[in-house]
N, C-alpha and C positions, 0 to 999 in steps of 0.2 A: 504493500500500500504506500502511496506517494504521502512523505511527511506533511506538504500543507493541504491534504484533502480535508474538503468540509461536506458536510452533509448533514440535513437537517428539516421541515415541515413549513412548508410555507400556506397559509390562508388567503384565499381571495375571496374577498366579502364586498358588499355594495347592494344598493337598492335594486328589487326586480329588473331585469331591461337595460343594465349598463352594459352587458358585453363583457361578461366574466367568463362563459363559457367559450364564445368567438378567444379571449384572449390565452387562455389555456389551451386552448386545440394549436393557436400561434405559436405557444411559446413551446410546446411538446412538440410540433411538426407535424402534428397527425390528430384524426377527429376522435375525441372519447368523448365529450361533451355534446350532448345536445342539446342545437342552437333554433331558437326562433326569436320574432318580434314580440311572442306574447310572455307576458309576467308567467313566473310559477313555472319556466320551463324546466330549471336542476332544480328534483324533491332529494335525491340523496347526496350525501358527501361522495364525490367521487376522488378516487386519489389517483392522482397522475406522478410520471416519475419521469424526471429531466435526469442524464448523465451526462456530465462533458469528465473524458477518465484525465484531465488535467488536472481541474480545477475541485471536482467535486458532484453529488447530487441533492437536487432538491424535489422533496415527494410535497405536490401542488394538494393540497384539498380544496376541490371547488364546492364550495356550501351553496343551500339552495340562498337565494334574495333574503334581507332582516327587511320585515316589514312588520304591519299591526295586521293580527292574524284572524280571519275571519269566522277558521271553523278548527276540527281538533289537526287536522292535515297541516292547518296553517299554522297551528302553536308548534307543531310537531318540528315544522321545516325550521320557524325562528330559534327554537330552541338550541337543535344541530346546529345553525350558527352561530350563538350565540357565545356553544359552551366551547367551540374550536379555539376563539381569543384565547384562550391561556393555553392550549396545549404547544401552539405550535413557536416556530422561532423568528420569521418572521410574518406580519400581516400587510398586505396588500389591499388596497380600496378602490376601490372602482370608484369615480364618480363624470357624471355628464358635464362639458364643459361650459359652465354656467357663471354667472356672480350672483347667483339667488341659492342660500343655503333653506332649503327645505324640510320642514317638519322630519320625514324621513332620514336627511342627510342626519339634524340633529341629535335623533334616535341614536343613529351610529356613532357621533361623538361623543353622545355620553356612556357608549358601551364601550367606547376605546378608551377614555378617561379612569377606566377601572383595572386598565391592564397594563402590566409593564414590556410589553413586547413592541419592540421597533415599529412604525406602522410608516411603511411607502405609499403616499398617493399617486395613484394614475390617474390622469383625465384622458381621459378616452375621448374618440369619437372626435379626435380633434382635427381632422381632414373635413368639419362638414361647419368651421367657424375661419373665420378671417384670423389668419396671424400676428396682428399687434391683439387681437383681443383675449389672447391664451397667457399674456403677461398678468391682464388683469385678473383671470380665475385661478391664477397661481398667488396673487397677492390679496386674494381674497381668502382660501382655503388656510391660508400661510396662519394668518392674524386670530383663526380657531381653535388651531390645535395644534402641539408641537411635531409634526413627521421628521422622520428621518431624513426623508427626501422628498419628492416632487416634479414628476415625470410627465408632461406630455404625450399623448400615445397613441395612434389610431390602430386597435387590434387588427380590423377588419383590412388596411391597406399595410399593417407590419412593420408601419414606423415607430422608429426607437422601442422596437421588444428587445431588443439586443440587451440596447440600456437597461433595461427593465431584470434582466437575468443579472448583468454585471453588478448592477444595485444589490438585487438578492444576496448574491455570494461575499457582499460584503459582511452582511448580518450575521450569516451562519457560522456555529460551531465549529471547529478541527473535528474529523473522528472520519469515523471506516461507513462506507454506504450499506445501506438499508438493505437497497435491492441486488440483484444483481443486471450488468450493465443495458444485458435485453428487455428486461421490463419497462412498458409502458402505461400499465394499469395494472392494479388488483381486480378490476371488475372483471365477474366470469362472464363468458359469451353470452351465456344466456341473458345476462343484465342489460348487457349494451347491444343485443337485438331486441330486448322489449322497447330497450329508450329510441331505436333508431325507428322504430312502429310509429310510439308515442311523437317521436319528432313528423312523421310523416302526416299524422294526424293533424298535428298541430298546425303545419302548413296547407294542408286541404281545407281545411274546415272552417267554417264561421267562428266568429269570437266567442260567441257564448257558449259552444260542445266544450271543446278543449281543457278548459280547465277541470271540469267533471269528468275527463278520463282515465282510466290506467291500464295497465298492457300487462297479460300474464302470458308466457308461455308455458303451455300443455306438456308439447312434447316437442323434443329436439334428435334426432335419430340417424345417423350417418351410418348409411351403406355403400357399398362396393359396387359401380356398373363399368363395363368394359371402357367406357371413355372416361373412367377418373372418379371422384368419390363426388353422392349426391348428400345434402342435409335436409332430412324432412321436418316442414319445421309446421307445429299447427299452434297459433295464437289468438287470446282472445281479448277481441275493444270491449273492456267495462266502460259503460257509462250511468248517467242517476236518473234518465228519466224513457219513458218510450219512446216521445217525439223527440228523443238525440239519435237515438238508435234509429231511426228513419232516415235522419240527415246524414248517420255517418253511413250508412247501408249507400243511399242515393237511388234514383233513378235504375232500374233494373240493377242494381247493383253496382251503380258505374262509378260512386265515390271511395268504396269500400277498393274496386279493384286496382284505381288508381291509388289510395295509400299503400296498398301491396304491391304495386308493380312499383313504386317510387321503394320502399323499403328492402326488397328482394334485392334491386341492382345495387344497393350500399352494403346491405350485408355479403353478396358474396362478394365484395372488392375486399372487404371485412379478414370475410373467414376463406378466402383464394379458395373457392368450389361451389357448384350449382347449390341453388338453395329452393326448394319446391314448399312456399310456404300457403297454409292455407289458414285465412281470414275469419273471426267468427264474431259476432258485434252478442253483446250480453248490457241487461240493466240489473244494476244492483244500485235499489234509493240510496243517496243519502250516505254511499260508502265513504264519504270524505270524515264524513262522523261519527264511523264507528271504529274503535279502536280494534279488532280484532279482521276487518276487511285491509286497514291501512299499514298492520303485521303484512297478512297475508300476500300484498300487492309489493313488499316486498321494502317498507320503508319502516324501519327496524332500529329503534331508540338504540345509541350503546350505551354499555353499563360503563 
């Protein structure tokens, strides 16, 4: 092991919709997050793992958005954010480049004001403002709260992520990595084919299904055909009411097969082999608020 290796946990936290996940997918090189324009898209901690074998690694938890939580789904998710602040060694913020700090922004200032861990701000999304005006939302965010640092950054065009890593590796500890150098997630396949469903959904469909859905897979089954291995995959869209399950269904079927045919051609870029998935739309009321549906759908408090 290289004497100055560091390795260590870094947190990316921000309001629903900043481009936490878009920035993690950047800064890993590769898609484990799923991304849309709707709030509530990451419900779980996912952990990503960056290696450079010079310098060091850093394992990313993307938390879902800290907002005010509407049902037990939603305390669930602010919570998992919440409790990450102290565990990890550095914290990373998201925020929109703005001079208006907002109810929410404040939220998060008084949840970092409790913690002793380095906190780097990102402003994001800064390829979609005029450049003398990115001076003022650095001088604005500055005069809040103490950060380590203060980064300009458009995830989605890939400016200054460089900086964004080089910052990190200042924070972290000396010591031996986590993973080993091939890891890019802990999540098992099966997780990051429900989210890639769940992302498919989310981009088809009207505002109001989406956030009442969740993705379970059934069965995942890889057999042997003479042109190379096939994955039989059969999944099923929970939603809370009948009329979502119409919308997602669609027209003779036609919206359901379009979030299939859009999710099949990422998962087998995914998992390199045919993927024969098959779509099955279910209602269960009100699953966002029962504690023993929001276990099973696979969003699981740790101890």
């Amino acid at each position: 092991m290289i004497q100055n290796f560091k390795s260590g946990f870094v947190t990316i936290i921000g309001r629903p919709n900043v481009g936490k996940s878009t920035l993690m997918n950047r800064l890993i090189g590769q898609k484990i997050a799923i991304t849309s324009n709707k709030p509530q898209t990451t419900r779980n901690r996912i952990q990503t793992v960056y290696t450079d074998m010079e310098k060091g690694q850093i394992v990313f938890l993307d938390t879902p958005g800290i907002h005010k939580a509407k049902n037990k789904l939603g305390e669930y998710m602010v919570n998992v954010a919440e409790k990450t602040l102290n565990e990890v060694d550095v914290v990373l913020w998201l925020v929109e480049p703005t001079n208006f700090i907002g109810a929410g922004e404040q939220h998060i200032i008084e949840q970092l004001k409790k913690v002793n861990t380095p906190v780097i701000l990102i402003i994001n999304k800064v390829d979609t403002v005029e450049k003398e005006k990115v001076l003022e939302y650095i001088d604005t965010y500055r005069k809040v709260f103490d950060f380590a640092e203060i980064i300009p950054t458009s995830a989605l065009r890939g400016q200054n992520t460089d900086d964004v890593i080089n910052s990190i590796f200042k924070y972290l500890p000396y010591g031996p990595q986590f993973y080993d150098e091939d890891t890019i997630t802990d999540q098992p396949e099966r997780a990051i084919c429900a989210e890639i469903i769940r992302e498919k959904a989310l981009h088809a469909l009207n505002d109001e299904v989406p956030h009442g859905i969740a993705v379970g897979i059934d069965r995942m089954k890889t057999r042997k055909t003479k042109s190379g291995s096939i994955i039989d995959m059969d999944a099923t869209i929970v939603c809370e009411r009948d009329s979502h399950k119409g919308i997602i269904i669609g027209k003779q079927g036609s919206m359901l097969k379009k979030i299939g045919t859009n999710a099949r051609y990422e998962m087998e870029r995914l998992l390199d082999c045919k993927v024969n998935l098959k779509l099955w739309v279910k209602v269960k009321k009100d699953w966002r608020d029962s504690d023993f549906l929001i276990k099973n759908f696979g969003y699981k408090e740790e101890e």
